[in-house]
N, C-alpha and C positions, 0 to 999 in steps of 0.2 A: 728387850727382845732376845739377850741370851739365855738360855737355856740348857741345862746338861744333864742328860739322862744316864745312868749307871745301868751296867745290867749283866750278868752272867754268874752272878756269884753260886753260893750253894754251898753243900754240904760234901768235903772228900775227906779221902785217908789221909793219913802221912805219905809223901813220894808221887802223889797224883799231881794232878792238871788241871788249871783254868784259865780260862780267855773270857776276859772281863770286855765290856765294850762300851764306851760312852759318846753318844748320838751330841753334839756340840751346836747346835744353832745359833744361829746370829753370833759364831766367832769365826775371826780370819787367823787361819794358822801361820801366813808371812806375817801377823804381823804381835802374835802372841803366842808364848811360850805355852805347852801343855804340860798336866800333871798329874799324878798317880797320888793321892795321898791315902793312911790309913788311920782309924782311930780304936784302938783298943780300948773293952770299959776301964775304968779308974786310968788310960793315959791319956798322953798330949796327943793331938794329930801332927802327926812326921810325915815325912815326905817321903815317898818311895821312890817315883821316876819321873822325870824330867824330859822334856822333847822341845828343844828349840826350833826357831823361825825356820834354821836352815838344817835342821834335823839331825843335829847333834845331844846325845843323850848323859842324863846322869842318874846314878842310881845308890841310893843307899845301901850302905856297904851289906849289910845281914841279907840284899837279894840278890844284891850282884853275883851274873853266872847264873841266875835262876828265873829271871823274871825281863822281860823285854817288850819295853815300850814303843807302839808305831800310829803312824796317822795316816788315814785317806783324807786329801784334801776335798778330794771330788765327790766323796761320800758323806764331811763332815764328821768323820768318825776317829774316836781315838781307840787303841786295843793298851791290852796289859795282857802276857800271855805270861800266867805264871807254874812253873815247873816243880820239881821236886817241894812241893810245898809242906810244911814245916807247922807242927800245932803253934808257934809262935808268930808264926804267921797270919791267926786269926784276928780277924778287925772287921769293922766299917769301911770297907774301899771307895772314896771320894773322888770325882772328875773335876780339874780345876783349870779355868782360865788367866794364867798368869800376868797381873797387869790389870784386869778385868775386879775390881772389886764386888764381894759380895757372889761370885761366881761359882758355885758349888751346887752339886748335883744332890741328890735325894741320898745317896750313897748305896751300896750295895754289900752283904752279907755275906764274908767267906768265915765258913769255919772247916777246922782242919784237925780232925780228930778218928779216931777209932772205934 
């Protein structure tokens, strides 16, 4: 029954904006960790942002200051708002339920070019 929908990605400049959104069903966020992750071609999937039970965050150092992760519990929704973005920046952006095996969303396409 869980489910995790990506969605806002797209195409910006260098120094633009986006607010990524991942629709989470059938997960409880007291009682599982949420996550941002990214996958560039030829790399690993890394882990961008973190959101705990009780809504303390972590973020990897290359977004930190630029990128900020949040949840509506009541909407089921997690955001990723990210800022001054960076062509190194571009990836696969993945919605992930922590704890929740096998929980990955379709992913979503940021690319960050000129």
């Amino acid at each position: 029954q869980v489910q995790l929908v990506e969605s806002g990605g797209g195409l910006v400049q260098p120094g633009g904006s986006l607010r990524l959104s991942c629709a989470a069903s059938g997960v409880d966020f007291r009682l599982n960790s949420m996550g941002w992750y990214r996958q560039a071609p030829g790399e690993q999937r890394e882990s961008v942002a973190i959101i705990t039970p009780v809504g303390s965050t972590n973020y990897a150092s290359g977004v930190k200051g630029r990128f900020a992760i949040s949840r509506d519990s009541t909407k089921k929704e997690v955001y990723l708002q990210m800022n001054n973005l960076k062509p190194e920046d571009t990836a696969v952006y993945y919605c992930h339920s922590l704890g929740i095996r096998g929980s990955w969303g379709q992913g979503t396409q940021v690319t960050v070019s000129s």
